[in-house]
Backbone as CSV, one residue per row, in Angstrom:
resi,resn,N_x,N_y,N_z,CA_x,CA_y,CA_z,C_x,C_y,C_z
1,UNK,84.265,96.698,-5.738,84.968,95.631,-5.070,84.072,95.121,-3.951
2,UNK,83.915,94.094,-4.217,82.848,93.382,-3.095,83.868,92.736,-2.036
3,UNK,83.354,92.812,-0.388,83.804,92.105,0.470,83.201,90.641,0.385
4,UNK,84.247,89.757,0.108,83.374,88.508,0.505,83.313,87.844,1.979
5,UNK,83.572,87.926,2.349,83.039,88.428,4.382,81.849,89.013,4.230
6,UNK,81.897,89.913,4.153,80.299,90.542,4.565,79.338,89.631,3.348
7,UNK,79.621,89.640,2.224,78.223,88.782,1.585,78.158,87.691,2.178
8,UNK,79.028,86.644,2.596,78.800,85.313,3.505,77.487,85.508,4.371
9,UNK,77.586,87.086,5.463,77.374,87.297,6.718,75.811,87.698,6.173
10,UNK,75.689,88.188,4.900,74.531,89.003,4.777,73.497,87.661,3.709
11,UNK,74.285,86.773,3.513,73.429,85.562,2.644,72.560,84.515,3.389
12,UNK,71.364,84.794,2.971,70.205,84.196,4.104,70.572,82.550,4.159
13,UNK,71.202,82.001,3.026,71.463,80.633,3.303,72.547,79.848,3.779
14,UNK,73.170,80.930,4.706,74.300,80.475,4.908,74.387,79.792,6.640
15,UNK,74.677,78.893,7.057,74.701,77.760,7.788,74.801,78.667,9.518
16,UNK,73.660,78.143,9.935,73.661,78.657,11.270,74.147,77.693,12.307
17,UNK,73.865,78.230,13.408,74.831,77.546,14.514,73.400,76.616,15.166
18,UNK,74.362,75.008,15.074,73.075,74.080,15.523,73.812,72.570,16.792
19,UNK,73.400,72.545,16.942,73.400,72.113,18.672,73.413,70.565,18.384
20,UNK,74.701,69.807,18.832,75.188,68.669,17.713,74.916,67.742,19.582
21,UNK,74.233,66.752,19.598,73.632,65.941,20.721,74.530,65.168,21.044
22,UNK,75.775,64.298,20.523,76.553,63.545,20.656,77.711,64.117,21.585
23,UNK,78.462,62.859,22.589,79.390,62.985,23.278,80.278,62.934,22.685
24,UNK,81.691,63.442,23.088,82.789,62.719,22.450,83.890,63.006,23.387
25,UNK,85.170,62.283,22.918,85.944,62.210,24.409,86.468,63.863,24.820
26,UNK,86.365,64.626,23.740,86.752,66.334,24.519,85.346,66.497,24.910
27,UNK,84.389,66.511,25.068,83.507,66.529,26.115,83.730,66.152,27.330
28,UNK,83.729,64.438,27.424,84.570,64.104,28.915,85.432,64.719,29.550
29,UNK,86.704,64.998,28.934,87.746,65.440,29.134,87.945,66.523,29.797
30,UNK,87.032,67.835,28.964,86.503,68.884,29.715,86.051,68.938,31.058
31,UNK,85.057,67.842,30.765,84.241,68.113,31.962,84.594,67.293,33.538
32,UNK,85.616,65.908,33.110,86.572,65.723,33.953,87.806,66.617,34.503
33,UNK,88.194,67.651,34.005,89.193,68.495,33.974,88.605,69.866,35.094
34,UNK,87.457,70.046,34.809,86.204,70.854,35.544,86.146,70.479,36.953
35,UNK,85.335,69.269,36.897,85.127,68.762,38.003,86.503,68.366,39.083
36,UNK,87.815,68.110,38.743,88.587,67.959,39.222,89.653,69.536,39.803
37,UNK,89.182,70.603,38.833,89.403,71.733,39.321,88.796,72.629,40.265
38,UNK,87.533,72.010,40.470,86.366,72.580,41.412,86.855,71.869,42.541
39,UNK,87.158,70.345,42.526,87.617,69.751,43.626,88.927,70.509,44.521
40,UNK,90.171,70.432,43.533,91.250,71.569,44.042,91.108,72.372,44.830
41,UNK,90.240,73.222,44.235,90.334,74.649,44.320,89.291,74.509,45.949
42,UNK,88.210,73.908,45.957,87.484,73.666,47.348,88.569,73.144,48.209
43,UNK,89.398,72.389,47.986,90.135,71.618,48.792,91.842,72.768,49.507
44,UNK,91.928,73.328,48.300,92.858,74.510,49.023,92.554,75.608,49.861
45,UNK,91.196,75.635,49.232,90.111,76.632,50.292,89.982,76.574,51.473
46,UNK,89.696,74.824,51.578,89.421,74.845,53.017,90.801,74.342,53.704
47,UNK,91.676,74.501,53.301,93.257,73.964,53.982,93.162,75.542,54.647
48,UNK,93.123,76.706,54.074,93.209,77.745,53.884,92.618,78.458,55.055
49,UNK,91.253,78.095,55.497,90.616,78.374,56.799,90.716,77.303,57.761
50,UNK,91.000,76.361,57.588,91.532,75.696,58.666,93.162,76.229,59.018
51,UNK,94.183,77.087,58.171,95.000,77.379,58.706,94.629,78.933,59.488
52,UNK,93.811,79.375,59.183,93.605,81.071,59.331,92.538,80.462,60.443
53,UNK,92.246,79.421,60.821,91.270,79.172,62.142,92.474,79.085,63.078
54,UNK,93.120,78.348,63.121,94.370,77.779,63.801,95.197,78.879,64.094
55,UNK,95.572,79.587,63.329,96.241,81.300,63.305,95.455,82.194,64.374
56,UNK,94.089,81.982,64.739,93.257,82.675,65.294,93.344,82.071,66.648
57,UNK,93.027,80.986,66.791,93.468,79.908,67.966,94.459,80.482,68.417
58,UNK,95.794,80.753,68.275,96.667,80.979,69.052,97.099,82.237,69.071
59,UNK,96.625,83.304,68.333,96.393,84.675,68.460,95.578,84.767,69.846
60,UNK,94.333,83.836,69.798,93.099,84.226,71.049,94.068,83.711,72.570
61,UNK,95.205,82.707,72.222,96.053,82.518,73.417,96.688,83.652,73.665
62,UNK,97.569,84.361,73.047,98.406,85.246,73.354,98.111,86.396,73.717
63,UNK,96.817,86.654,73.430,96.006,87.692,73.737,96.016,87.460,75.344
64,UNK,95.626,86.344,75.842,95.199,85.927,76.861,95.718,86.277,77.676
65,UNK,97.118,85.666,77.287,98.627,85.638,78.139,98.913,87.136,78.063
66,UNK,98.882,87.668,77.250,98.912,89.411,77.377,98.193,90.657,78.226
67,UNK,96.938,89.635,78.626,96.273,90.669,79.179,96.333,90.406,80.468
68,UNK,96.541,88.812,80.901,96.953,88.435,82.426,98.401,89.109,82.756
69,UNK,99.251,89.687,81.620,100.548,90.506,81.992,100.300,91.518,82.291
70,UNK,99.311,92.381,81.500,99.232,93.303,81.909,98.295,93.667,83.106
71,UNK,97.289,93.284,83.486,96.865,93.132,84.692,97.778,92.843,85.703
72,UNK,99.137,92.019,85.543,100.155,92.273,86.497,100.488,93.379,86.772
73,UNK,101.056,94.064,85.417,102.216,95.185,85.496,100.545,96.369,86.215
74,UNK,99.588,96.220,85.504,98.741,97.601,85.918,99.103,97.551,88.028
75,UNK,98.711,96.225,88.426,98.786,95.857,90.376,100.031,96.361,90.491
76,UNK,101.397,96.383,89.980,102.567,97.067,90.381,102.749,98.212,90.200
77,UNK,102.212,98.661,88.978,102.070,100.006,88.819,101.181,100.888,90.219
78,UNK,100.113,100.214,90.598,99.302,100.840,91.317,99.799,101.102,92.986
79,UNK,100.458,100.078,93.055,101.475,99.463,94.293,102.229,100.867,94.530
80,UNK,103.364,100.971,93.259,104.615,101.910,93.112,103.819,103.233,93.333
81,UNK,102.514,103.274,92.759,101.534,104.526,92.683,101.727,105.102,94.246
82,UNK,101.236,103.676,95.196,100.630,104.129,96.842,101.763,104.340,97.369
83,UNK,103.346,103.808,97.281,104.461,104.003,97.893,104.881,105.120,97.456
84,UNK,104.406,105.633,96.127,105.212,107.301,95.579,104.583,107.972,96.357
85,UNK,103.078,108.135,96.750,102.323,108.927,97.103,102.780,108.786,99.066
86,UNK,102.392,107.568,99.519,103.097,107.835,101.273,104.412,108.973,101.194
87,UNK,105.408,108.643,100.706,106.820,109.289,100.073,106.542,110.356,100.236
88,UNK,105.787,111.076,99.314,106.068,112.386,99.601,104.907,112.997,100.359
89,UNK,103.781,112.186,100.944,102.826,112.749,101.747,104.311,112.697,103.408
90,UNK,105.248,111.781,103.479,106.213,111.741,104.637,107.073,112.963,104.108
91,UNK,107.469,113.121,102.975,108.016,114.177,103.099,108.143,115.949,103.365
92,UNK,106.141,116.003,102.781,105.447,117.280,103.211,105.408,116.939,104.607
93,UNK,105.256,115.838,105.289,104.839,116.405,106.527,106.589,117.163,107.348
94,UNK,107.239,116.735,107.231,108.859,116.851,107.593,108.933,118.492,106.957
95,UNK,108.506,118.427,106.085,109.058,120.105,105.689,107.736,121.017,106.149
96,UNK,106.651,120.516,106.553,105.529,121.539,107.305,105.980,121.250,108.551
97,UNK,107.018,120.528,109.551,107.103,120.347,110.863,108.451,121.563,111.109
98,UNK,108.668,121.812,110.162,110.622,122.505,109.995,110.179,123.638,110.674
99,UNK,111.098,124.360,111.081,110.688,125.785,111.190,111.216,126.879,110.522
């Protein structure tokens, strides 16, 4: 039983693959379809980092505003620090004056 598939594949005269020079409109079509998907796809790209720039922009604000808070709270903290510390430096002295 012969495969006729494989004798096609194994018959020296059988039609090779040849490189046809002419346009035709699925050529265009393609290659309009291409070019208009390359366009897209660049064009969502850069929507894409212009939003993730903008995202960064106001991340670099809040940061800002965050660290001028906390540089507040650290001066009150340090404040509450010197009034805890007088406090009980007034209160050792009162209980080393006792008898």
């Amino acid at each position: 039983m012969s495969n006729s598939n494989f004798d096609q594949m194994s018959d020296p005269r059988r039609k090779r693959i040849t490189f046809d020079p002419t346009i035709n409109a699925g050529h265009i079509l393609t290659s309009v379809i291409f070019v208009s998907g390359l366009f897209i796809g660049w064009t969502a790209l850069d929507k894409r980092v212009v939003a993730l720039e903008e995202g960064r922009k106001t991340q670099e604000q809040v940061d800002r505003h965050q660290d001028v808070m906390q540089g507040q709270n650290m001066t009150q903290i340090r404040e509450s620090l010197v009034e805890i510390k007088r406090s009980v430096e007034r209160v050792s002295d009162k209980l080393e004056k006792r008898p």
